[in-house]
Backbone bond lengths (Angstrom), bond angles and torsions (degrees), N, CA, C in turn:
res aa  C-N    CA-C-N  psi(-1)  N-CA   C-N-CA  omega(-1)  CA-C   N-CA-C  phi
1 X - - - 1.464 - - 1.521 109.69 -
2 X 1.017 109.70 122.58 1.837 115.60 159.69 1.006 128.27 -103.51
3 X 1.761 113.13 121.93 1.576 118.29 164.99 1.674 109.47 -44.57
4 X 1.799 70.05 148.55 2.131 91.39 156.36 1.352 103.32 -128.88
5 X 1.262 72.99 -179.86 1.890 85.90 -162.21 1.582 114.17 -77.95
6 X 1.486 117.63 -6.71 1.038 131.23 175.50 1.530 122.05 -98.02
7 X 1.457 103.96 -7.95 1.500 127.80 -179.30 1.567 89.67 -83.62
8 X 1.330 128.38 -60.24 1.218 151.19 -171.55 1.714 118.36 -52.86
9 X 1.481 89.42 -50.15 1.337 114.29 178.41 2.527 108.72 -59.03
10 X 1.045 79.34 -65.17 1.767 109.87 161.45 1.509 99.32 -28.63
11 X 1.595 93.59 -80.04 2.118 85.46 -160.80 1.611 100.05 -74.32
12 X 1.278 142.46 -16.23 1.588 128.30 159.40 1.104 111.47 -57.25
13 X 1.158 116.38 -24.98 1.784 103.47 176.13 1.332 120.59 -84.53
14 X 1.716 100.24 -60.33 1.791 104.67 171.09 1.223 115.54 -99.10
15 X 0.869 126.55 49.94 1.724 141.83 163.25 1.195 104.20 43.27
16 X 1.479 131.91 4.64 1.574 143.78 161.63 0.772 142.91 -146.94
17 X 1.524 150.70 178.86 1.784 145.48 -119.30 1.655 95.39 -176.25
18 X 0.807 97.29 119.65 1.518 103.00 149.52 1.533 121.68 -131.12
19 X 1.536 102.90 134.33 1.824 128.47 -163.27 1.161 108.07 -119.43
20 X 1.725 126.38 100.07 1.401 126.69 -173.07 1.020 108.46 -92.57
21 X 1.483 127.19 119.05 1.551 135.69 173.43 1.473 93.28 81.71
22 X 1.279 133.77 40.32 1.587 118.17 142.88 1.682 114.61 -52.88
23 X 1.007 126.78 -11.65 1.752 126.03 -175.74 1.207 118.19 -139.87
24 X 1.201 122.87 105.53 1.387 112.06 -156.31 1.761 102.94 -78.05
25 X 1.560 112.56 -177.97 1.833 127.09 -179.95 1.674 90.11 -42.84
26 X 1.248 104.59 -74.81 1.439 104.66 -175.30 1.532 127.36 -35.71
27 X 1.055 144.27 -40.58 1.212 141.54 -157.47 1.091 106.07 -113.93
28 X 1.564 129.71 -16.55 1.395 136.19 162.82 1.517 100.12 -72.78
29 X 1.019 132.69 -45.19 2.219 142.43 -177.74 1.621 79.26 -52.09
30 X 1.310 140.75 -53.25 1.193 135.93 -117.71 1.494 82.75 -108.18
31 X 1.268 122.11 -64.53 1.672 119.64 161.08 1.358 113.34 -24.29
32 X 1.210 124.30 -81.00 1.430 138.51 178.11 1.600 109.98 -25.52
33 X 1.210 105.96 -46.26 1.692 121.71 177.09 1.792 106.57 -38.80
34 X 0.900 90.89 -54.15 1.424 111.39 -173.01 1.481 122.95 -46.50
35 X 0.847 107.64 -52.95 1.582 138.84 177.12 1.554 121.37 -14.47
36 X 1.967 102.07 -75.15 1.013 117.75 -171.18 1.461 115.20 -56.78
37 X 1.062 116.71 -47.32 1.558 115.63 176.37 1.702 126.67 -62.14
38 X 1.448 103.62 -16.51 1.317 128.31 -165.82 1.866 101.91 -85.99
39 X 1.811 106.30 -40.75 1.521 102.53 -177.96 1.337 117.08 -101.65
40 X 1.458 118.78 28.11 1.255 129.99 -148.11 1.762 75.30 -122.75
41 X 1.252 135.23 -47.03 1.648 141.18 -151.54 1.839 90.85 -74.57
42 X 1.303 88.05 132.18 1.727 108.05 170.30 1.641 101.39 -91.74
43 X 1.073 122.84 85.87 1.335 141.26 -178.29 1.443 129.37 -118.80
44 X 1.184 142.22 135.86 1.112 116.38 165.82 1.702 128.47 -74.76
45 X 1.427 107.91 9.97 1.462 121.40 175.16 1.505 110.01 -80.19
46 X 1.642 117.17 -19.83 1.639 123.33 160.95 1.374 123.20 -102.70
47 X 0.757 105.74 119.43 1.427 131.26 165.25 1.464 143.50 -100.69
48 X 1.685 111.73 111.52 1.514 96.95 -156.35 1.962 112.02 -128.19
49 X 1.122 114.45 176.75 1.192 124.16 -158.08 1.380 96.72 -83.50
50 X 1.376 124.12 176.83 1.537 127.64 -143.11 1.390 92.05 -89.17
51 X 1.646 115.89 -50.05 1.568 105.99 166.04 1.451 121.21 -46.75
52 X 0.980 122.64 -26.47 1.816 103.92 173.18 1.851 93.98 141.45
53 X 1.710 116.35 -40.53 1.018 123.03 -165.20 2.156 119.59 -53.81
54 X 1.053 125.19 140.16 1.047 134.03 153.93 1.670 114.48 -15.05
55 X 1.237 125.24 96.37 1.499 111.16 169.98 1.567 123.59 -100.41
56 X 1.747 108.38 -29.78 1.578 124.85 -173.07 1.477 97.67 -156.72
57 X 1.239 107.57 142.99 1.203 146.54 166.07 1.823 116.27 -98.97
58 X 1.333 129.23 96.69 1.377 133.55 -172.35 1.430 118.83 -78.14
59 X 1.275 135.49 131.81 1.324 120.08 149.45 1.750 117.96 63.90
60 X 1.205 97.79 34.77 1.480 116.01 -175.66 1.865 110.27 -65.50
61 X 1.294 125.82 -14.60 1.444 132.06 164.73 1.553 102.06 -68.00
62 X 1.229 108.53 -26.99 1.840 88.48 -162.19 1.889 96.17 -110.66
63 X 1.175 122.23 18.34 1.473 123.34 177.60 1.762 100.95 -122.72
64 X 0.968 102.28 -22.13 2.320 96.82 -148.29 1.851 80.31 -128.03
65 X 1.616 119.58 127.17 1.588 124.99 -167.50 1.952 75.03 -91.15
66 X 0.870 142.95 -30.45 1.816 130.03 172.93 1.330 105.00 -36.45
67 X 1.827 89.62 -71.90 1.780 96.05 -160.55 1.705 108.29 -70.89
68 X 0.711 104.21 -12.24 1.742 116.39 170.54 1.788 107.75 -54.03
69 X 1.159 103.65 -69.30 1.742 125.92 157.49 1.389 113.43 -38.30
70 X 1.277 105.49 -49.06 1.798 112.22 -144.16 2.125 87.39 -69.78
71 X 1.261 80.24 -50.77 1.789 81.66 -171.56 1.640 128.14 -52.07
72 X 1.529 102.12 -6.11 1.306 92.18 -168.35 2.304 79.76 -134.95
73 X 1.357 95.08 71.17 1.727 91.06 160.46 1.125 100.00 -120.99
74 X 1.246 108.80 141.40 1.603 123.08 -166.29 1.414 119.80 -54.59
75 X 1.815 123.42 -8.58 1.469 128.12 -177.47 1.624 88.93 -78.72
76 X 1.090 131.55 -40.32 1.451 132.03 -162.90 1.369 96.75 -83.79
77 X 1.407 141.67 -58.08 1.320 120.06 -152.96 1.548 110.96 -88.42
78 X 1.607 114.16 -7.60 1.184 122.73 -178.89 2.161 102.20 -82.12
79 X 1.361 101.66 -15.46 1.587 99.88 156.83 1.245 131.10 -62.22
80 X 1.595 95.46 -53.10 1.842 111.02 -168.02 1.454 99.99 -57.04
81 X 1.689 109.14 -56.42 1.318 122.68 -147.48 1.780 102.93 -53.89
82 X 1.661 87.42 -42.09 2.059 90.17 -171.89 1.825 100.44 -59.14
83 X 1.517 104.71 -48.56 1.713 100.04 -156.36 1.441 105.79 -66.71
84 X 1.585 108.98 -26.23 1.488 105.66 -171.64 1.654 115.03 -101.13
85 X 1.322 114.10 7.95 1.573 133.79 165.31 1.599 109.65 62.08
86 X 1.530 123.95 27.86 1.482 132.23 -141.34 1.720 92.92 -168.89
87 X 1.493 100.34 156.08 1.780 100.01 158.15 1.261 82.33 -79.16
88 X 1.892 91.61 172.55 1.268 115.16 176.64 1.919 105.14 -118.35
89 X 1.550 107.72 -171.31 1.749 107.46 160.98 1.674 82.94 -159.33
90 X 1.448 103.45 -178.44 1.635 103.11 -152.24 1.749 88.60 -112.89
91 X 1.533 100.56 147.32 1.930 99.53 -159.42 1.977 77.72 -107.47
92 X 1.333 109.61 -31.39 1.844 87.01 -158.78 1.735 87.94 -165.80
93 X 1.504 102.24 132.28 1.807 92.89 150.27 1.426 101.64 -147.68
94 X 1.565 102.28 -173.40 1.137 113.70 -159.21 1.499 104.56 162.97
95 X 1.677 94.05 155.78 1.355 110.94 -162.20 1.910 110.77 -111.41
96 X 1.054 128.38 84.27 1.570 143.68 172.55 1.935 105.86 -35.99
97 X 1.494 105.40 121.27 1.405 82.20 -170.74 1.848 91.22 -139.21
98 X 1.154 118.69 125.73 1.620 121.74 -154.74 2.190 78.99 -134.15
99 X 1.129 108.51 98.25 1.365 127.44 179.04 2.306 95.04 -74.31
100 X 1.183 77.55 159.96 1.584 102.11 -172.12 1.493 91.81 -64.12
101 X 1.610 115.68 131.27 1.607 98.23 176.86 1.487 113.54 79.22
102 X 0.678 113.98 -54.73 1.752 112.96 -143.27 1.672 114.79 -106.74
103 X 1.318 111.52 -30.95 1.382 123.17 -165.64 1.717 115.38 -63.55
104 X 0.994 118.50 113.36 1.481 119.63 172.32 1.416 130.33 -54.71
105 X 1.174 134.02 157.58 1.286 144.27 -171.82 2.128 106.67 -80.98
106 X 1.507 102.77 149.37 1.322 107.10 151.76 1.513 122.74 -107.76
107 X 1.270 128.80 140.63 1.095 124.16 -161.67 1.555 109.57 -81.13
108 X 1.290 138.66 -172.54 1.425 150.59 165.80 1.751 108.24 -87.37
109 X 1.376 87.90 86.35 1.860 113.42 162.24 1.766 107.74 -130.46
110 X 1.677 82.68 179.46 1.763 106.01 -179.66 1.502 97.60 -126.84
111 X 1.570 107.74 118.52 1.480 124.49 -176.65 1.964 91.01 -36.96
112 X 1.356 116.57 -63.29 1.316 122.50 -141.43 1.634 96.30 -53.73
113 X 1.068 155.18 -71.54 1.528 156.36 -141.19 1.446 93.11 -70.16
114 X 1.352 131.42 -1.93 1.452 121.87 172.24 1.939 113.49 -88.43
115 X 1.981 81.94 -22.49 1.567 79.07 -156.08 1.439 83.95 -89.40
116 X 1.221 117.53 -43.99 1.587 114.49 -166.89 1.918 111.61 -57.45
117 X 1.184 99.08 -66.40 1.831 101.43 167.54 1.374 106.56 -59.87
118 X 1.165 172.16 97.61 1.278 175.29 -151.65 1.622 99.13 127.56
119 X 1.412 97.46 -88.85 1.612 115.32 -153.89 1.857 111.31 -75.26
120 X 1.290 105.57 -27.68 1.551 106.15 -157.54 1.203 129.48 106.77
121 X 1.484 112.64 -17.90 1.619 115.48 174.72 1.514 132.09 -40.25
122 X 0.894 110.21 96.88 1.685 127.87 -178.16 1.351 111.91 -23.30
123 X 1.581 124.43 -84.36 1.113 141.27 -171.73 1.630 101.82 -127.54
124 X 1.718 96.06 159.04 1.406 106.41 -173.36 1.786 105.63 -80.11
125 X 1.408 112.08 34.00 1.713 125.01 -173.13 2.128 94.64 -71.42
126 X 1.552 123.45 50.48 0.761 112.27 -153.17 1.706 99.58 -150.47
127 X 1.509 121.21 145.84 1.462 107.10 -174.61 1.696 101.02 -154.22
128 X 1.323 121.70 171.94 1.318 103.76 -170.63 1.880 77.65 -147.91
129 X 1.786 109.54 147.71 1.266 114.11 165.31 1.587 114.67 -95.32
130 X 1.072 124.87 140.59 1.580 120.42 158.69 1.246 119.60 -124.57
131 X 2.046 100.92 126.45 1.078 105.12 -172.39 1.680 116.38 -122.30
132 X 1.573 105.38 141.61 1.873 114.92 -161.94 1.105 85.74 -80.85
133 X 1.858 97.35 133.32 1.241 102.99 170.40 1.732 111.28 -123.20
134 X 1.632 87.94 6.94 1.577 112.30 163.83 1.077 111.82 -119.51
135 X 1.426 127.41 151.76 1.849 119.61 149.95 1.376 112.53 -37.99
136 X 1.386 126.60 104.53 1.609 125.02 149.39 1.475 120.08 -61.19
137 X 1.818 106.16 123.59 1.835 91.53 -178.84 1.767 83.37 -127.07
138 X 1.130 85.75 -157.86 1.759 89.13 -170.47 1.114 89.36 -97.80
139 X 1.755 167.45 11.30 0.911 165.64 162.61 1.584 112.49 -93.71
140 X 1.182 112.99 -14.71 1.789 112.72 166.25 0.943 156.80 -132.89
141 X 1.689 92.49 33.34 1.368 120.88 163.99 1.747 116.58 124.44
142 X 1.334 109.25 11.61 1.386 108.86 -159.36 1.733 114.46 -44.69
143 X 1.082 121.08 165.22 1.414 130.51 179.01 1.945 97.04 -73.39
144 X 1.221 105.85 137.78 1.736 127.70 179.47 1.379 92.07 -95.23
145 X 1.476 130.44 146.78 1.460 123.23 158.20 1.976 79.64 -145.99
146 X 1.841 89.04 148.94 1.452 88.52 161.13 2.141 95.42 -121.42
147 X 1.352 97.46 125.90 1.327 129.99 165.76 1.622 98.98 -16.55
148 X 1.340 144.83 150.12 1.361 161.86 96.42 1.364 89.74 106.07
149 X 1.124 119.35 5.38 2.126 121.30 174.71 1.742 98.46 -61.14
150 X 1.190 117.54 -46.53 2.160 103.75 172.94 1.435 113.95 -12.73
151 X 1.385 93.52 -50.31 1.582 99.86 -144.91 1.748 97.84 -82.05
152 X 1.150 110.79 14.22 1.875 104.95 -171.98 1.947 105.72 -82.18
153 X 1.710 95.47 -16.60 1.641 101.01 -150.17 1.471 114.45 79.40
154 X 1.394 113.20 -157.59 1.451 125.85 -175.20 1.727 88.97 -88.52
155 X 1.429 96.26 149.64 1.722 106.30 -165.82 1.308 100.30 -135.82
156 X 1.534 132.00 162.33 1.367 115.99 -145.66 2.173 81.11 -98.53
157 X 1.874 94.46 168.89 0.976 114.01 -175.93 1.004 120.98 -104.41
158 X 1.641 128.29 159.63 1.339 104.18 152.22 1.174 154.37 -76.38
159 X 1.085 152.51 157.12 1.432 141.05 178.13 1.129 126.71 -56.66
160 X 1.267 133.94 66.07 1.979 122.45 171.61 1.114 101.48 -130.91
161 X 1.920 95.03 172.68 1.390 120.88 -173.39 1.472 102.47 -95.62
162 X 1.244 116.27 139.12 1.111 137.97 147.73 1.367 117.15 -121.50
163 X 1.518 101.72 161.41 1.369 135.56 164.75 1.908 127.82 -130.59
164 X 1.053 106.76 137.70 1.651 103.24 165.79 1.253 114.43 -43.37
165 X 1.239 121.05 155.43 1.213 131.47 -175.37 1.803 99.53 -85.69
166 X 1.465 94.41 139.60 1.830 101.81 -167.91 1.212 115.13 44.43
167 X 0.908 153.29 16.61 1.411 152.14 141.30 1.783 95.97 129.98
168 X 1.026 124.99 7.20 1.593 136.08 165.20 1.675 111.10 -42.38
169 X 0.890 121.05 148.58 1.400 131.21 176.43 1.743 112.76 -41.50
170 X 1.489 126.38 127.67 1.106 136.41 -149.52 1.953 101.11 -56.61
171 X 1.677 114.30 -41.79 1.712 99.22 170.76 1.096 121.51 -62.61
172 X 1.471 134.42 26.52 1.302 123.56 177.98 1.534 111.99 -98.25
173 X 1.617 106.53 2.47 1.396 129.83 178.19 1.334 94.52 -63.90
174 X 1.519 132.46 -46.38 1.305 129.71 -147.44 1.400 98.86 -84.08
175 X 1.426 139.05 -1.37 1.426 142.11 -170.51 1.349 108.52 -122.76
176 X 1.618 118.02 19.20 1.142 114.25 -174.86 2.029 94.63 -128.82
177 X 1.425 100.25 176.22 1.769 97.69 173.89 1.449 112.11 -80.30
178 X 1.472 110.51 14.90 1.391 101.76 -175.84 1.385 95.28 -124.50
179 X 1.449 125.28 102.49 1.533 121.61 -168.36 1.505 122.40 -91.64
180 X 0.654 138.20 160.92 1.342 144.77 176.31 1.840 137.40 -68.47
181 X 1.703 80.71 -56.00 2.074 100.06 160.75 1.628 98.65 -98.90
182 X 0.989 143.40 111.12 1.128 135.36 128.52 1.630 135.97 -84.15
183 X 1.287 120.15 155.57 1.528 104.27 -178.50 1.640 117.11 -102.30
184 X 1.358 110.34 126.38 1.389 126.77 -179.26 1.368 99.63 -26.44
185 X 1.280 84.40 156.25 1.468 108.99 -168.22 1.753 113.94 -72.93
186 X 1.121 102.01 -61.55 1.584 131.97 169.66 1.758 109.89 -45.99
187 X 1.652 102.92 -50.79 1.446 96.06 165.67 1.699 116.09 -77.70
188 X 1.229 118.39 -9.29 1.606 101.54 175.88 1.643 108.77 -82.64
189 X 1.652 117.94 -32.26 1.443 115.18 160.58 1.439 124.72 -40.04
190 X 1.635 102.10 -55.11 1.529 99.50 -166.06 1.737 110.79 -49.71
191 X 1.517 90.93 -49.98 1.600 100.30 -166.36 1.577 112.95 -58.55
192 X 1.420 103.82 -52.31 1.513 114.85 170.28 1.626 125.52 -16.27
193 X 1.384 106.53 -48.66 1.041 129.03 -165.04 1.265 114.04 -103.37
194 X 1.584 113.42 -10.11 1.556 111.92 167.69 1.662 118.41 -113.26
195 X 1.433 98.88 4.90 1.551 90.42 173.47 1.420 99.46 -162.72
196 X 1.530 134.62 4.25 1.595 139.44 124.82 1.475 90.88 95.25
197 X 1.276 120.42 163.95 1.438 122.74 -169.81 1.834 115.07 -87.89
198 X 1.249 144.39 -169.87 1.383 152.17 -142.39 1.611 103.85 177.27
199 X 0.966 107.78 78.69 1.947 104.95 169.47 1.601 112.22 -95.90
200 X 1.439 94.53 116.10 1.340 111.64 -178.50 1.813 122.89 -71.59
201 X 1.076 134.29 82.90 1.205 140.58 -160.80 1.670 97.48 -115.58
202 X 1.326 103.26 168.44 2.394 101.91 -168.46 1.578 90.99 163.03
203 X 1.204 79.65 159.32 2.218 89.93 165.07 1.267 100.19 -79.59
204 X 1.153 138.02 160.72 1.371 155.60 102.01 1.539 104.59 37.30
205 X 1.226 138.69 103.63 1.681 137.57 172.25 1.395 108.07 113.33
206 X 1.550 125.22 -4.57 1.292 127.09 -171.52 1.752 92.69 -85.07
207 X 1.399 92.18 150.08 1.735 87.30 167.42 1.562 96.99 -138.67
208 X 1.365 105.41 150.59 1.529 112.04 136.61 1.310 136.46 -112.82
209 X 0.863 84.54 174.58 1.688 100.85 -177.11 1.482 123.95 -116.33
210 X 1.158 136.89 121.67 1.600 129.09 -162.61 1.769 95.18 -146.96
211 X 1.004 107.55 148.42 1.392 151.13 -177.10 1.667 100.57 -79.24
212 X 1.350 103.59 116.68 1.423 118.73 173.23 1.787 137.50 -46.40
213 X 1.715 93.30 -13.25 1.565 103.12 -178.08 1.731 89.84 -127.85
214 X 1.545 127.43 24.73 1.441 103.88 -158.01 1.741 98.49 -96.00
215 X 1.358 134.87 122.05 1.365 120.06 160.53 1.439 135.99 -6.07
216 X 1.341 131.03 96.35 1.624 124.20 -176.95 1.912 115.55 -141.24
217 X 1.186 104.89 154.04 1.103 106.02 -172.34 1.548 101.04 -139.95
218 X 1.633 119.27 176.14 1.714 128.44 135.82 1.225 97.95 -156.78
219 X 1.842 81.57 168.92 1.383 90.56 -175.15 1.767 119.83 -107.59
220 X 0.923 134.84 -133.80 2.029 136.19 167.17 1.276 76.10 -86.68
221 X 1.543 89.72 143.71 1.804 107.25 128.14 1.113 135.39 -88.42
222 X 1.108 123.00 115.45 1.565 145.64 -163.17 1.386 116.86 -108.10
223 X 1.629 127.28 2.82 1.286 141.29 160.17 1.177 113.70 -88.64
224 X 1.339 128.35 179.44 1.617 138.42 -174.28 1.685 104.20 -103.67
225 X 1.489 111.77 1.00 1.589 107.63 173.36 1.541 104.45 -92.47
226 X 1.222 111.29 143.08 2.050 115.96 144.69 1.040 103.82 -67.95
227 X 1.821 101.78 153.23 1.774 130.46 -167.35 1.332 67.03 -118.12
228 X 1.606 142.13 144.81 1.241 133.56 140.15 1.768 98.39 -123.62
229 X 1.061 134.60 126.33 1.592 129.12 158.25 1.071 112.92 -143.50
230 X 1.733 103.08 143.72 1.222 117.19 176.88 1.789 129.44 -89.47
231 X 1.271 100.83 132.40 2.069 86.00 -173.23 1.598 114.95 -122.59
232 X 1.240 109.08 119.03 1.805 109.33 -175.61 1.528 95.04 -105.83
233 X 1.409 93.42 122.52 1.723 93.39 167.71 1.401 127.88 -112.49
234 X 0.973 132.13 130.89 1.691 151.25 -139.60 1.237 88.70 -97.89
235 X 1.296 115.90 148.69 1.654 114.28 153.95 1.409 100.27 -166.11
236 X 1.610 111.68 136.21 1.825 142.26 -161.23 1.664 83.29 -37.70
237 X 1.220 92.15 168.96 1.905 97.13 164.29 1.420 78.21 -117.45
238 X 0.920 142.70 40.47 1.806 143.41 171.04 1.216 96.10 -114.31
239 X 1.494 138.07 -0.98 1.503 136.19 -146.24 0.951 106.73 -169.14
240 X 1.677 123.72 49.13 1.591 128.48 -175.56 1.472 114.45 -86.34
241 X 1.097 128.15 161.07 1.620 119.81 167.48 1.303 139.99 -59.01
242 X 1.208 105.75 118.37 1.657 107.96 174.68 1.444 112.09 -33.95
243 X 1.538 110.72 172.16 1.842 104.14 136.06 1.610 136.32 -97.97
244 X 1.477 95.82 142.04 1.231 97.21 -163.26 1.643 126.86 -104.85
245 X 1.416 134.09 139.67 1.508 96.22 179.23 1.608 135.32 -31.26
246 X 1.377 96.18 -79.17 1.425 111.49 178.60 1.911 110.21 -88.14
247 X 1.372 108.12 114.65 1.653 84.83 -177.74 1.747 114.48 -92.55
248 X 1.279 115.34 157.70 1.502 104.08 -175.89 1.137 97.74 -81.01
249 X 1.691 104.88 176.55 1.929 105.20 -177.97 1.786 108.51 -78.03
250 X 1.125 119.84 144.02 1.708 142.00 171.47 1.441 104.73 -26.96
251 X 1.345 116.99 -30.17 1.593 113.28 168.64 1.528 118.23 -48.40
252 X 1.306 95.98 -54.54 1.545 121.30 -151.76 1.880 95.32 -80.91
253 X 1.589 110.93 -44.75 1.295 130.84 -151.82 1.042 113.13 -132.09
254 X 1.414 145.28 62.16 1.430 147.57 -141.39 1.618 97.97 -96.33
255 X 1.584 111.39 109.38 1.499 126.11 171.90 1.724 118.64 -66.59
256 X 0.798 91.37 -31.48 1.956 115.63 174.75 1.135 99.31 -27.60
257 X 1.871 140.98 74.55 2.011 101.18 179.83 1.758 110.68 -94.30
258 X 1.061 106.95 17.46 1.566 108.18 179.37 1.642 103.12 -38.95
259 X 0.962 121.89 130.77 1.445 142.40 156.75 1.663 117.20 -29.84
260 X 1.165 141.84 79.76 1.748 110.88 165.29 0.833 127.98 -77.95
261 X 2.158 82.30 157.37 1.737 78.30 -166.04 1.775 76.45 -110.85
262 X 1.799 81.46 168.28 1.511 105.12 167.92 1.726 131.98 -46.43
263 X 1.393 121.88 134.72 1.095 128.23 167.74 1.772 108.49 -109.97
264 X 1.543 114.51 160.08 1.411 106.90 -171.94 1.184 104.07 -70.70
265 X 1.455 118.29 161.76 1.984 115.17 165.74 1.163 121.98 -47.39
266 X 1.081 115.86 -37.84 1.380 137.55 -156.16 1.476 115.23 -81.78
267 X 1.727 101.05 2.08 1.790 97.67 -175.47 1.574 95.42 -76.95
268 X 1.306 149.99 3.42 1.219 113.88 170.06 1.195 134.08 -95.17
269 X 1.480 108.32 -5.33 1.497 137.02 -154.83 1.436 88.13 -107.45
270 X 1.604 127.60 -32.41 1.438 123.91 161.96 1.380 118.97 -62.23
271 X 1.461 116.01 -29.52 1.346 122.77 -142.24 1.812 96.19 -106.26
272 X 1.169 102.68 -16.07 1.590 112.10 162.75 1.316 142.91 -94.57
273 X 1.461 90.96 19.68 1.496 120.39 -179.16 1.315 114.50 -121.47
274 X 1.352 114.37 -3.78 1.967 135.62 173.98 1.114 107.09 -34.93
C-alpha cells in the first residue's frame, strides 16, 4: 500500500487514519488461526481479566514465527515509514481481546506517558496500527479517539492509586482496566466539546492507525460478539529508548532497535498454504 499526501495530510491533523480492507477475509481466518494456542500459554505475555477471561496477548513477534513476519509486510511498514519520515523497528504488540459479554473497558489515556515514564521514550515520534480481526460495531467495544488531542503533548493526569495486578510489579496497572495515567477529567470535557469523539467501527481487515499521544478510550462489550484486535506499534529508530532504572520485560518494551526491513504482502496468503 502507498501513502498520499492526503492520507498523510489527514492523520497530521487528526492524529488518525482509517484503512478499510488493509487485510483481506483470508489473512484475518489465518490470523485468527493463531490464537487458540496463543491464549491457552500460562505466560506472562497473557494477561487476563479478573473473571479469569483472556484480556491481552503480549509481545506476540517474539513468541508466534507469523506474527514475527506479520509485522514487518511491506503494506504496514510502508505506513510507519511515510508518517514517521524515518525507518521504523517494532516497540510492542499485542492482541486486545474484549470477549462477548464480558470484556472490560480501557480507560481515557495517551499511549505515550506510559512509554516515556516506563520505557525512556524520547518523543511521542511514535504510532501504533490496529487491526479488526472482528467486525467492530458500536456495541462491542470500539476504540473512542478524540480528533487533534496528539498535538496537546503529555496532559496532566488524574490522581489515583494503583497497584500491580496480584501483587506483580506496579506497571502491570497499565494492562489492567484500572490504569495508571489517566486523562483528567476536566481536560477530556474541554476537548470533547471542541472536536467531539470518532468511534472506530469496520469489518474485520480494517486498520487504524493512531498517533502515540492522541486521546483514546473503549468501553465493555455488552453484545454477544468478540472485539478481538490486533496492535503493532512502530517507533522512529530516531526515537529509541533511553536507560531506564528498572526496565520492563521485551514483551511489553522491545529493546531490539534494528531497523525492518520489508517482507512481501503476500507472506500470509503464502503462509496459509504451509
Amino acid at each position: 500500500m502507498k501513502m498520499t499526501k492526503s492520507m498523510e495530510t489527514a492523520f497530521r491533523e487528526d492524529g488518525y487514519l482509517m484503512l478499510e480492507s488493509l487485510f483481506s477475509e483470508e489473512e484475518v481466518s489465518f490470523i485468527l488461526h493463531q490464537l487458540p494456542i496463543l491464549m491457552a500459554s500460562e505466560t506472562p505475555h497473557v494477561v487476563k481479566e479478573k473473571n479469569g477471561q483472556v484480556r491481552s496477548i503480549y509481545g506476540l513477534h517474539e513468541i508466534n514465527v507469523i506474527f514475527e513476519e506479520l509485522v514487518r509486510v511491506e503494506r504496514l511498514i510502508n505506513i510507519a515509514r511515510s508518517l514517521l519520515n524515518s525507518d521504523v523497528y517494532i516497540h510492542q504488540t499485542k492482541i486486545n481481546i474484549k470477549q462477548a459479554f464480558d470484556g472490560e473497558w480501557w480507560e481515557w489515556h495517551q499511549d505515550f506517558p506510559y512509554w516515556h515514564l516506563y520505557d525512556g521514550m524520547p518523543v511521542p515520534r511514535v504510532l501504533s496500527v490496529m487491526i479488526f480481526l472482528d467486525e467492530v460495531t458500536d456495541f462491542n467495544g470500539p476504540l473512542y479517539v478524540i480528533p487533534g488531542t496528539h498535538e496537546l503533548g503529555m496532559v496532566d493526569f488524574e490522581k489515583k492509586a494503583t497497584v500491580g495486578i496480584d501483587g506483580a510489579p506496579a506497571y502491570t496497572s497499565s494492562l489492567s482496566a484500572n490504569l495508571e495515567y489517566t486523562i483528567e477529567r476536566k481536560v477530556l470535557s474541554q476537548w470533547f466539546r471542541q472536536r467531539g469523539i470518532f468511534a472506530a467501527t469496520g469489518k474485520p481487515g480494517t486498520a487504524l492507525v493512531f498517533h502515540g499521544n492522541i486521546f483514546h478510550a473503549s468501553n465493555c462489550n455488552l453484545s454477544p460478539l468478540d472485539r478481538r484486535v490486533l496492535i503493532i506499534t512502530y517507533n522512529s529508530i530516531e526515537n529509541t529508548l533511553t536507560t531506564v532504572e528498572k526496565e520492563r520485560p521485551t514483551f511489553l518494551s522491545n529493546r531490539n532497535f534494528t531497523p525492518l526491513l520489508p517482507v512481501p504482502d503476500n507472506f500470509l496468503r503464502i503462509g496459509n498454504t504451509l
